[in-house]
PAMAR-264464 format. One record per residue (C-alpha): residue number from 1; residue in one letter; x, y, z. Coordinates in steps of 0.02 Angstrom, whole numbers, plus 50000, padded with zeros to 5 digits. Layout:
BEGIN
pt n=NUM	res=a	x=X	y=Y	z=Z
...
***
This chain:
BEGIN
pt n=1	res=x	x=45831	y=46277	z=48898
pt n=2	res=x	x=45797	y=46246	z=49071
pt n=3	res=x	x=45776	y=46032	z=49027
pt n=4	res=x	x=45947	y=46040	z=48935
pt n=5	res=x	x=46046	y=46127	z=49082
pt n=6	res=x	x=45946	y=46024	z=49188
pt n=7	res=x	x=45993	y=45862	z=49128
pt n=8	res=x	x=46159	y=45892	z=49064
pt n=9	res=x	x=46199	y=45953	z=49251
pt n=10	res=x	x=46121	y=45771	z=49312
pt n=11	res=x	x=46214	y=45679	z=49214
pt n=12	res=x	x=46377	y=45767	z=49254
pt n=13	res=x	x=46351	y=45798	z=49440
pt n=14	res=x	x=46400	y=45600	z=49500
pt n=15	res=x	x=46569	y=45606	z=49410
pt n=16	res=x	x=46705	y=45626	z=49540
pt n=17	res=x	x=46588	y=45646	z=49692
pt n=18	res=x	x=46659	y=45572	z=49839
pt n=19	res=x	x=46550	y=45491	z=49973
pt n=20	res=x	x=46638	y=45533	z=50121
pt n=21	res=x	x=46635	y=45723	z=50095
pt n=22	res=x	x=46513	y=45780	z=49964
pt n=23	res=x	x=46635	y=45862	z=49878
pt n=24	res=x	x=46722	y=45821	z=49711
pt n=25	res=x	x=46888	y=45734	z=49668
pt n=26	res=x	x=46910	y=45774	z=49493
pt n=27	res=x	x=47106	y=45802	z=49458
pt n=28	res=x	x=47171	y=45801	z=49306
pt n=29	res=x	x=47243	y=45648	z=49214
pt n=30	res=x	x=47138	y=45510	z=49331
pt n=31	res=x	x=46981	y=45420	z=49307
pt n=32	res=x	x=46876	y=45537	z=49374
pt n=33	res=x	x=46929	y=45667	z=49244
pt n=34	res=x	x=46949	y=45546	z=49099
pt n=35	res=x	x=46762	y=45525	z=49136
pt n=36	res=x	x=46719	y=45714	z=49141
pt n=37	res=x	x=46816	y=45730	z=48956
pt n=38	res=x	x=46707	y=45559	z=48885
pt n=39	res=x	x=46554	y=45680	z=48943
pt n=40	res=x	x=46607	y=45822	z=48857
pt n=41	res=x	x=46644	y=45724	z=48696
pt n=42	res=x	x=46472	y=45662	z=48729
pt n=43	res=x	x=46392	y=45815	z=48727
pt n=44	res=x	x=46501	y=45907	z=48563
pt n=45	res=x	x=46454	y=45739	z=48463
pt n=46	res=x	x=46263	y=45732	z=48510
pt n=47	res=x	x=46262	y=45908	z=48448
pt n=48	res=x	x=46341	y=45883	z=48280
pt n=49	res=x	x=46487	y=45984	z=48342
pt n=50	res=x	x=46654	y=45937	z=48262
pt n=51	res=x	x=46759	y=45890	z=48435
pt n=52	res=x	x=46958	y=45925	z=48430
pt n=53	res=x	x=47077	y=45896	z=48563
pt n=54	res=x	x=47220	y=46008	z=48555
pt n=55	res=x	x=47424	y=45980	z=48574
pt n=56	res=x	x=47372	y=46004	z=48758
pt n=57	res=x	x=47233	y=45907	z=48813
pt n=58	res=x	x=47102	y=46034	z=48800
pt n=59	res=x	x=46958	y=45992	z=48713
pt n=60	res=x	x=46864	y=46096	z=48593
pt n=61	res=x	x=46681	y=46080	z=48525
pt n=62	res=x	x=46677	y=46181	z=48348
pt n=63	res=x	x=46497	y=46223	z=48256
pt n=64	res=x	x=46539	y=46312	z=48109
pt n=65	res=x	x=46713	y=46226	z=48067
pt n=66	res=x	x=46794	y=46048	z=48081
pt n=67	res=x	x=46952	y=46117	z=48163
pt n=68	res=x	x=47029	y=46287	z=48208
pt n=69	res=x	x=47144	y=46263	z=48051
pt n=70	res=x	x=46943	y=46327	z=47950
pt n=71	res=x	x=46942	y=46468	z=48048
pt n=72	res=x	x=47007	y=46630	z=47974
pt n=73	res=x	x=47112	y=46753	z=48116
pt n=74	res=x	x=47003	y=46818	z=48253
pt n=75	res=x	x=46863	y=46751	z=48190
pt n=76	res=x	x=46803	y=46622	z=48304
pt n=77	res=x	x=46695	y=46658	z=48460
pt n=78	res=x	x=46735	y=46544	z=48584
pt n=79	res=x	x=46648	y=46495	z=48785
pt n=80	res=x	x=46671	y=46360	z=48902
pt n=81	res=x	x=46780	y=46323	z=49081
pt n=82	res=x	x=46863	y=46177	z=49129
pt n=83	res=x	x=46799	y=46027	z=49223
pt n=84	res=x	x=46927	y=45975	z=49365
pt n=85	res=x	x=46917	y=46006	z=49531
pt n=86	res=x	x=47011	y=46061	z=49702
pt n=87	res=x	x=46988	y=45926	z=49838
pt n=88	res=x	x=46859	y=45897	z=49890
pt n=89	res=x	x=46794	y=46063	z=49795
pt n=90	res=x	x=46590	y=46095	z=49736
pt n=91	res=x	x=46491	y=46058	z=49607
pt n=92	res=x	x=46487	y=46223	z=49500
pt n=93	res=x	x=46679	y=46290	z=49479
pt n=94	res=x	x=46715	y=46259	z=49314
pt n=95	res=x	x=46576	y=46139	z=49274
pt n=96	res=x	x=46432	y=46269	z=49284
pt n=97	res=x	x=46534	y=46366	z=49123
pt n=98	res=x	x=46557	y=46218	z=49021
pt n=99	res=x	x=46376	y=46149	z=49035
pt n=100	res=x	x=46299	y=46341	z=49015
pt n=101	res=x	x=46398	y=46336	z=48859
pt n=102	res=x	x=46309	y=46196	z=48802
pt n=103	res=x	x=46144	y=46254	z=48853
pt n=104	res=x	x=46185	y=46422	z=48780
pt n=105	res=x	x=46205	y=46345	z=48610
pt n=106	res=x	x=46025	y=46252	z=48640
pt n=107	res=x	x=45974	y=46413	z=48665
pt n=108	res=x	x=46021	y=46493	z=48513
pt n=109	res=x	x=45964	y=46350	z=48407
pt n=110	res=x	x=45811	y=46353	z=48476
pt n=111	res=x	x=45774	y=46553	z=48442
pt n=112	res=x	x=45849	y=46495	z=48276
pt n=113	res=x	x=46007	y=46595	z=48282
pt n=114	res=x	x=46099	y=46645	z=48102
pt n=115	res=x	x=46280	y=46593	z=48143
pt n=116	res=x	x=46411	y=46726	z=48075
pt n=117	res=x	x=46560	y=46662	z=48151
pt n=118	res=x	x=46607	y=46507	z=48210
pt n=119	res=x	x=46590	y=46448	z=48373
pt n=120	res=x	x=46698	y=46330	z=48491
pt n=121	res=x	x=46657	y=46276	z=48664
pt n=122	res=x	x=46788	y=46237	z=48773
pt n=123	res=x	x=46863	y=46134	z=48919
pt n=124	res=x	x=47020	y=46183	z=48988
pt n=125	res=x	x=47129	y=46059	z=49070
pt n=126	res=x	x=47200	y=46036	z=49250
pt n=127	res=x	x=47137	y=46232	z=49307
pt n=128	res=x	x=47134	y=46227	z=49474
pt n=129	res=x	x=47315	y=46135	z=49491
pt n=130	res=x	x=47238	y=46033	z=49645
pt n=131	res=x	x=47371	y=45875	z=49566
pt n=132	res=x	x=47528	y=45962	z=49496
pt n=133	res=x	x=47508	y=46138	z=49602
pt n=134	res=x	x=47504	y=46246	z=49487
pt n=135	res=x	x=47341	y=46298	z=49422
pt n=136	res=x	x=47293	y=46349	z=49232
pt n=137	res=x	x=47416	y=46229	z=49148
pt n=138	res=x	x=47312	y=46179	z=49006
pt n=139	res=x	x=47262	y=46362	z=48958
pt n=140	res=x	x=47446	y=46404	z=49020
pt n=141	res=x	x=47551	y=46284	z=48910
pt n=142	res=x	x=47432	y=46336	z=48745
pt n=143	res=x	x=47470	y=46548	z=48788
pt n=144	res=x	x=47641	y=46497	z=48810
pt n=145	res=x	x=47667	y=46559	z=48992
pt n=146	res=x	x=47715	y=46377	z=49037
pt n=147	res=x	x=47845	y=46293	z=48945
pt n=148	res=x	x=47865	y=46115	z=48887
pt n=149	res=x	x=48016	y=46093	z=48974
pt n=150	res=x	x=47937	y=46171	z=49132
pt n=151	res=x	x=47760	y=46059	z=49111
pt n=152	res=x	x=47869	y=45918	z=49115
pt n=153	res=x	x=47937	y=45947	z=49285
pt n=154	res=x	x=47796	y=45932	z=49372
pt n=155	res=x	x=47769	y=45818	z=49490
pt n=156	res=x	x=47604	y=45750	z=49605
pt n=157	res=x	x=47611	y=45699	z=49805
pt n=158	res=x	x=47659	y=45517	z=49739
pt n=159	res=x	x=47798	y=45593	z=49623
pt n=160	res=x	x=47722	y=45564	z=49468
pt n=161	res=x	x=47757	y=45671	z=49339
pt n=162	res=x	x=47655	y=45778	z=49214
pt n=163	res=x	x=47717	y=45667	z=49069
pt n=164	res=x	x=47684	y=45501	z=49167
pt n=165	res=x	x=47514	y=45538	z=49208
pt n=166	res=x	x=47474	y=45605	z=49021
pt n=167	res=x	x=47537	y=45435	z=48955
pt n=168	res=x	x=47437	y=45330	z=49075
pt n=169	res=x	x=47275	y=45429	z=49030
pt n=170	res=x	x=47315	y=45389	z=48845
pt n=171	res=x	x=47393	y=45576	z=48777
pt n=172	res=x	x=47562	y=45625	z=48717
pt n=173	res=x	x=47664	y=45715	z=48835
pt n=174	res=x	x=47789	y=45760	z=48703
pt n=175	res=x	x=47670	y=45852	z=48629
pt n=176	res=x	x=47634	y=46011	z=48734
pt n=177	res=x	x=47696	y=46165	z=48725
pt n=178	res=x	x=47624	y=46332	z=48651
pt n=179	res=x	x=47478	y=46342	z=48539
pt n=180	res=x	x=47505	y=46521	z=48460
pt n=181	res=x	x=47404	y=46474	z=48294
pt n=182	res=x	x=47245	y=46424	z=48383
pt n=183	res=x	x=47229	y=46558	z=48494
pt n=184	res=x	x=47277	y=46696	z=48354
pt n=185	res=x	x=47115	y=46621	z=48274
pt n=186	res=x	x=47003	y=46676	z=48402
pt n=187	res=x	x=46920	y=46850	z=48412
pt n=188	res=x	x=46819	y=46828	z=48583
pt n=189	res=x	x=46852	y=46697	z=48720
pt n=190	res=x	x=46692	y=46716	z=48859
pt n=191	res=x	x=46689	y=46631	z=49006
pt n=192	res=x	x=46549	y=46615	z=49137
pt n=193	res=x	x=46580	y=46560	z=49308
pt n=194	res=x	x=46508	y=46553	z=49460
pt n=195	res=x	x=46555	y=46718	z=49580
pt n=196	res=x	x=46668	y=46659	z=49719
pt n=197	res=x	x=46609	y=46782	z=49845
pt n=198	res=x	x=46439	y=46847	z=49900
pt n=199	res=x	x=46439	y=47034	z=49790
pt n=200	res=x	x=46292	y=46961	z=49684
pt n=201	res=x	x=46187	y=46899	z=49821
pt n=202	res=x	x=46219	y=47079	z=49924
pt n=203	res=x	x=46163	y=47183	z=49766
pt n=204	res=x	x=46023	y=47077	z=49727
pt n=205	res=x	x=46090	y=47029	z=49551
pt n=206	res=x	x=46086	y=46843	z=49477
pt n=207	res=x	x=46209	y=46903	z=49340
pt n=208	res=x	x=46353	y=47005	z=49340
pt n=209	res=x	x=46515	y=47042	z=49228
pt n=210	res=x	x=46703	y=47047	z=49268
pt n=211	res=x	x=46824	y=47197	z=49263
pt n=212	res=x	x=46980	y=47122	z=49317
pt n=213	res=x	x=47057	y=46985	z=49408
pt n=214	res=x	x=47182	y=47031	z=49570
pt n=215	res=x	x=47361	y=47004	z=49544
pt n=216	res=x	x=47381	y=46843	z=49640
pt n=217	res=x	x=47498	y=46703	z=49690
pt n=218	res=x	x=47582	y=46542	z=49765
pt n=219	res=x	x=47737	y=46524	z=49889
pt n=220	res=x	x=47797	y=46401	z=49979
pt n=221	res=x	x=47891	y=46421	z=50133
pt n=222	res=x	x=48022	y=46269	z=50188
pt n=223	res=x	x=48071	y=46273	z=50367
pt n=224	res=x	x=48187	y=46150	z=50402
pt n=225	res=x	x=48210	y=46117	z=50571
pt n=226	res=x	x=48288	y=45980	z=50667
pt n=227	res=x	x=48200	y=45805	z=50714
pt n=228	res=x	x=48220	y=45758	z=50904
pt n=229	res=x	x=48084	y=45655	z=51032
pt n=230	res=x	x=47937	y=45763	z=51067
pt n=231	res=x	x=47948	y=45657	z=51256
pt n=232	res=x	x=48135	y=45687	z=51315
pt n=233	res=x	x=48193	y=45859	z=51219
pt n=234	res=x	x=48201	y=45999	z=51331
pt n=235	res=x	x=48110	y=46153	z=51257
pt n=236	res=x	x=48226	y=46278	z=51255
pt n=237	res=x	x=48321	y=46150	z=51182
pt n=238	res=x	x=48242	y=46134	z=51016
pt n=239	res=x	x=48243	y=46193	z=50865
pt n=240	res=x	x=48065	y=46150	z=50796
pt n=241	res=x	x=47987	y=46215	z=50625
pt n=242	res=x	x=47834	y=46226	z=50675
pt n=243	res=x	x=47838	y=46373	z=50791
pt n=244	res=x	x=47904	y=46447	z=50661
pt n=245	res=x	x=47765	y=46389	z=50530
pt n=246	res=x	x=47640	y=46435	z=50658
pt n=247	res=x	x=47679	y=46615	z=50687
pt n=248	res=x	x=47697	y=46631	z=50500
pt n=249	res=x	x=47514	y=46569	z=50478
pt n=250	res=x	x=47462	y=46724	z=50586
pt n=251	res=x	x=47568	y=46861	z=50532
pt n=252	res=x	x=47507	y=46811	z=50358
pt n=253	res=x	x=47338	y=46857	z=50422
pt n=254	res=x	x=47382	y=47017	z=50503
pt n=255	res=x	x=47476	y=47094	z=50362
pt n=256	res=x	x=47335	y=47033	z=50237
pt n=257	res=x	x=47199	y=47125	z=50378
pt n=258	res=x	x=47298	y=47272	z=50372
pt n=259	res=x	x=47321	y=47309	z=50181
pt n=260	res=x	x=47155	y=47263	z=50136
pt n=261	res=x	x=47230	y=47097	z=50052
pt n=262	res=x	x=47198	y=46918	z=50056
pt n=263	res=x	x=47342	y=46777	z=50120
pt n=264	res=x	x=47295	y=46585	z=50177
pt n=265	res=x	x=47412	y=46449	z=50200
pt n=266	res=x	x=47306	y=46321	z=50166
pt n=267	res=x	x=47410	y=46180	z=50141
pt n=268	res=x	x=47563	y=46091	z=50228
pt n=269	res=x	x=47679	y=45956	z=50221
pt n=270	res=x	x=47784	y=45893	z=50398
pt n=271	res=x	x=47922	y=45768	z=50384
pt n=272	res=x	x=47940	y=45642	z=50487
pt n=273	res=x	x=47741	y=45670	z=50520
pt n=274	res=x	x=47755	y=45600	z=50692
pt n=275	res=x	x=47635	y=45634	z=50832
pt n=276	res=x	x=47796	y=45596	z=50938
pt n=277	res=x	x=47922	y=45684	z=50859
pt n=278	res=x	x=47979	y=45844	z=50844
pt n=279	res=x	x=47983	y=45909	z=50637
pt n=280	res=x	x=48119	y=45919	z=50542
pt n=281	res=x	x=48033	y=45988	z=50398
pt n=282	res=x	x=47871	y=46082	z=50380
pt n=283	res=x	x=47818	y=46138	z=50219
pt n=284	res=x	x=47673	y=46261	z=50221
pt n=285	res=x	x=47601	y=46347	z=50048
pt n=286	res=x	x=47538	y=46530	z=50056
pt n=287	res=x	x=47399	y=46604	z=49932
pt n=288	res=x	x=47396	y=46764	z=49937
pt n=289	res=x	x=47291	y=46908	z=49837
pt n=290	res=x	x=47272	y=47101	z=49817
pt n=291	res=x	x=47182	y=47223	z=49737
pt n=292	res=x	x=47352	y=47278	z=49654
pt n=293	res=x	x=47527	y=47237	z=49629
pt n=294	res=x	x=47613	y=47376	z=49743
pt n=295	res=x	x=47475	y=47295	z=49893
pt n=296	res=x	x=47543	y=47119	z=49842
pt n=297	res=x	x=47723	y=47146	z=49866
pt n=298	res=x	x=47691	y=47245	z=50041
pt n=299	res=x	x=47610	y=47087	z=50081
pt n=300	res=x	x=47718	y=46977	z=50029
pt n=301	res=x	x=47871	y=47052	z=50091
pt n=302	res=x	x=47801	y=47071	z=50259
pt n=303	res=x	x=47771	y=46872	z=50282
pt n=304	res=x	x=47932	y=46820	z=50218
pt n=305	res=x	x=47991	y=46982	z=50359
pt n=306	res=x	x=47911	y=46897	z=50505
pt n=307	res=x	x=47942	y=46705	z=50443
pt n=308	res=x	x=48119	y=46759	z=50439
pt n=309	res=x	x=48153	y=46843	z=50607
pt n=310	res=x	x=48050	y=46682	z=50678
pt n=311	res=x	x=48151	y=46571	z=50625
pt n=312	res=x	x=48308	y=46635	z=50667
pt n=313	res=x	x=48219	y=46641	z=50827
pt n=314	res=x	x=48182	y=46464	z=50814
pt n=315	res=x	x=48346	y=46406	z=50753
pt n=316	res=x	x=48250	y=46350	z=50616
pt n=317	res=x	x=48334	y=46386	z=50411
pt n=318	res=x	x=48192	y=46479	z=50296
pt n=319	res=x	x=48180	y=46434	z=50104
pt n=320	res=x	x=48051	y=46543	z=49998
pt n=321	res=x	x=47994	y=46502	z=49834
pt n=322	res=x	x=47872	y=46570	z=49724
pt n=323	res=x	x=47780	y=46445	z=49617
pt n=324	res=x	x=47669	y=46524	z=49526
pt n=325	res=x	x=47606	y=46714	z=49506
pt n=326	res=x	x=47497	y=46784	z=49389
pt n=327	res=x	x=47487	y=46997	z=49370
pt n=328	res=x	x=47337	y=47087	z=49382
pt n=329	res=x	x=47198	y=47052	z=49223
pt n=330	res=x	x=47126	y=47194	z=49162
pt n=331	res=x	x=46980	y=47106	z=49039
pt n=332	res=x	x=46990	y=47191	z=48868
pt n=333	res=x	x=46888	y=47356	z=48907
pt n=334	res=x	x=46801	y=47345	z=48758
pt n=335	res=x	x=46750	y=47167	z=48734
pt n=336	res=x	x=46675	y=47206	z=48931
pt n=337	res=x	x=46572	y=47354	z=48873
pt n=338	res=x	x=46500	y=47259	z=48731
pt n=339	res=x	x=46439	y=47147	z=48826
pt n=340	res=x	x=46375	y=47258	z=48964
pt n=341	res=x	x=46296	y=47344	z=48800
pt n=342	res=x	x=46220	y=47165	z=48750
pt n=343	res=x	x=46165	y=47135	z=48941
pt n=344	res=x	x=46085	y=47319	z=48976
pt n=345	res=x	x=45957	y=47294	z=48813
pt n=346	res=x	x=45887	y=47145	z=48880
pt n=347	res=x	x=45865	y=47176	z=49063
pt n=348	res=x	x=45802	y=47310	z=49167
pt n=349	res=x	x=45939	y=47384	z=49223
pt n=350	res=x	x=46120	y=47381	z=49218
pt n=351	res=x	x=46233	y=47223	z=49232
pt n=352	res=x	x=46340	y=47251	z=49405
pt n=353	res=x	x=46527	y=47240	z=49361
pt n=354	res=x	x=46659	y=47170	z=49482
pt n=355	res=x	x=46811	y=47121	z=49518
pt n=356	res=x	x=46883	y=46957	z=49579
pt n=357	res=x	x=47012	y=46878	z=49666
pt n=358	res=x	x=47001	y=46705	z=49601
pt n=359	res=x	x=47098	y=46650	z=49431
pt n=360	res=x	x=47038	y=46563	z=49288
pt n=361	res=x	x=47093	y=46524	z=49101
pt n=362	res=x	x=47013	y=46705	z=49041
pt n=363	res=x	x=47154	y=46781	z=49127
pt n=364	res=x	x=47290	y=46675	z=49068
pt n=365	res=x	x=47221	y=46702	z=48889
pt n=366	res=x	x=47204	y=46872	z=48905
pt n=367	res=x	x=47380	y=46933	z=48880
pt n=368	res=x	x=47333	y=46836	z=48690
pt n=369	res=x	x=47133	y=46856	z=48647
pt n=370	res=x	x=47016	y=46978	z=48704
pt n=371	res=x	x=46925	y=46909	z=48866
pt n=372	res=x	x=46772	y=46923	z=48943
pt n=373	res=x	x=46680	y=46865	z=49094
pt n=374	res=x	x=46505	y=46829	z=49162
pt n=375	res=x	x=46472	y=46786	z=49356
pt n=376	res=x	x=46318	y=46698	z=49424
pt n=377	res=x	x=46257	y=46732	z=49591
pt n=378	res=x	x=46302	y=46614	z=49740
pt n=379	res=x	x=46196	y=46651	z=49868
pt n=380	res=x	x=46343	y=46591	z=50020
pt n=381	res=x	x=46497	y=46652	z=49935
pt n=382	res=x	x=46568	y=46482	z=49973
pt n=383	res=x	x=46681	y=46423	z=49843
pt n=384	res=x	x=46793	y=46276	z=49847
pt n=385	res=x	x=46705	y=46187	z=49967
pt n=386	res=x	x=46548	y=46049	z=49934
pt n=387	res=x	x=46448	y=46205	z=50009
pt n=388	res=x	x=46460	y=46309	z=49851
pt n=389	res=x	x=46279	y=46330	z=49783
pt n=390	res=x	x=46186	y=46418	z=49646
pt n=391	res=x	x=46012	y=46417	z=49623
pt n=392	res=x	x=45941	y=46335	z=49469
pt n=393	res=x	x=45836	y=46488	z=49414
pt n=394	res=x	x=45999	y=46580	z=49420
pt n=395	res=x	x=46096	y=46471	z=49331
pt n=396	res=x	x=45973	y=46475	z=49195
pt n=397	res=x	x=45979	y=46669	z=49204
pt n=398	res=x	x=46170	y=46632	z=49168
pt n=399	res=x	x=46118	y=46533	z=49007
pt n=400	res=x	x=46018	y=46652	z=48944
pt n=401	res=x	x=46148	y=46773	z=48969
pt n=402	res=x	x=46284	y=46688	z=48884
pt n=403	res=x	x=46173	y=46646	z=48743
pt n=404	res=x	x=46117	y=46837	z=48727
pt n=405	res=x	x=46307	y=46882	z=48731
pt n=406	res=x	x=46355	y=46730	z=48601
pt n=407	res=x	x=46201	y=46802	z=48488
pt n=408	res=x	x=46267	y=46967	z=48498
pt n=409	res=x	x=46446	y=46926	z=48468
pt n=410	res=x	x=46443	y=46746	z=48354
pt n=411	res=x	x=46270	y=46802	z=48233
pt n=412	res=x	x=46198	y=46899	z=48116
***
């Protein structure tokens, strides 16, 4: 087991990898990704596992059945991630579920495992939404929570759309939209990932299991200002966006300190982009995350409160639009005891469960399938950054837990 995770995760690990940073530039539809799929392929076929790519680019590894069309309802038991990346992002989000799965599998086979059900391993497309902004859409467009019409809208920093990029990596745009018939034929969708956050590392655990995902999502605040030289405008004489960005920026982070929540703007957009000129336009994009929904909105409304009165301040004009939200995930309460049952027999003492405030495809799916989720320790808490880590004897802890999960849930 440990030589099959070990080399798979070699062979993987250069695709995408830029240089300059360390980190990984894997968005969806572009070479690096088209190279990250050819893996994938690569690994189903060298298995003997039938490979299927769905209506909407997400691939699917079946042992047990040639397509989901052989699979009777809720029969299938199905693991895997996705394999894109945020910019510059590390090695393991997403890519440490999707080669575990693999391993997993190697694992069973090799303790000889007596299949009952079939099995698909997964990779989800464009997750993270680091090229089109909005995360999920692959797992999205097949539950139906993103429309075709919607999909198609969607544009990148160089204002290519969804559809164009699709066609130039060699798939049918017109071809998205919801995949109710698939999903309805799976009984169990498991996904491990690595834990985004350090609860793991402080409880001493190399394993642990979700219980829900926060309620979390994606704004963006337009402050359109008015252009002027940054060398002959008086002060009081402007009327300049970015003050008014700015002091957004921290109120977000004082009304996320004081309800226990989580808010970053971490990214922005500033028209004319002059270091001599004064903005007319500065685009900012707020994440922001709570424990629940009633937390959320008190957040929420209190940074679109104080962008508000700063910008009439400012003589500055405020636009607010959500992008994307997704509600609070409760995973399927019994699907997470079973495997906390599975989990407890073969360790020494119970599996930790936590909570999370990072999305994935489980929790789009969940509203469809009954989800699950396993965590593996990372020792910095670092996520999204070329600093994310796992160690290697954890990671193989993770494989043996998926397997033990997939035994219990896919075999006789």
């Amino acid at each position: 087991m440990t030589a099959s995770f070990h080399e798979m995760w070699q062979e993987l690990r250069p695709i995408g990898r830029s240089s300059a940073s360390g980190g990984y530039r894997r968005y969806a539809w572009t070479g690096a990704d088209t190279d990250c799929r050819a893996w994938f392929r690569a690994q189903a076929e060298a298995r003997g596992l039938a490979y299927e790519l769905d209506r909407n680019g997400n691939q699917w590894a079946w042992l047990g059945a040639t397509t989901y069309r052989d699979v009777a309802p809720g029969d299938a038991v199905v693991t895997g991630s996705h394999l894109d990346s945020v910019p510059d992002g590390g090695a393991f989000d997403g890519p440490l579920g999707v080669v575990s799965s693999f391993a997993a599998l190697d694992e069973l086979r090799r303790r000889g495992a007596d299949f009952a059900k079939p099995l698909a391993i997964v990779n989800f497309g464009d997750e993270e939404g680091a090229r089109f902004g909005l995360a999920c859409v692959g797992s999205r467009l097949a539950a139906g929570a993103l429309t075709a019409e919607a999909a198609h809208q969607l544009r990148d920093g160089d204002g290519v759309t969804l559809p164009q990029a699709m066609e130039r990596a060699g798939y049918d745009p017109e071809a998205i939209g919801p995949d109710p018939e698939r999903l309805a034929r799976i009984g169990a969708f498991v996904e491990l990932h690595v834990e985004q956050g350090r609860a793991l590392d402080l409880s001493g655990d190399p394993v642990g299991i979700a219980s829900a995902i926060w309620p979390h999502g994606r704004w963006r605040f337009d402050f359109h200002g008015e252009a002027n030289h940054a060398g002959t405008t008086r002060l009081d004489d402007r009327r300049d966006p970015m003050l008014s960005y700015a002091a957004t920026v921290l109120a977000a982070r004082e009304q996320a300190r004081l309800a226990g929540a989580l808010a970053t703007f971490g990214k922005i957009s500033v028209e004319p982009n002059g270091v001599n000129a004064i903005p007319s336009l500065v685009r900012g994009w707020l994440d922001s995350r709570a424990a629940d929904q009633d937390t959320l909105d008190t957040v929420i409304t209190g940074i679109e409160r104080a962008a508000s009165e700063r910008a009439a301040r400012d003589g500055v004009e405020l636009r607010v639009v959500r992008e994307s939200f997704t509600p609070v995930v409760e995973f399927q309460h019994a699907l997470r005891d079973e495997l906390a049952a599975i989990l407890g027999k073969a360790g020494d003492r119970p599996v930790p469960v936590l909570g999370t405030g990072a999305g994935h495809d489980a929790g789009i799916l969940s509203g469809t399938v009954p989800t699950a989720m396993l965590f593996v320790r990372n020792p910095t808490g670092v996520s999204h950054s070329p600093a994310e880590a796992a160690e290697e004897n954890d990671c193989v802890t993770g494989v043996t837990a998926l397997a033990d999960v997939l035994e219990g849930l896919a075999c006789r």
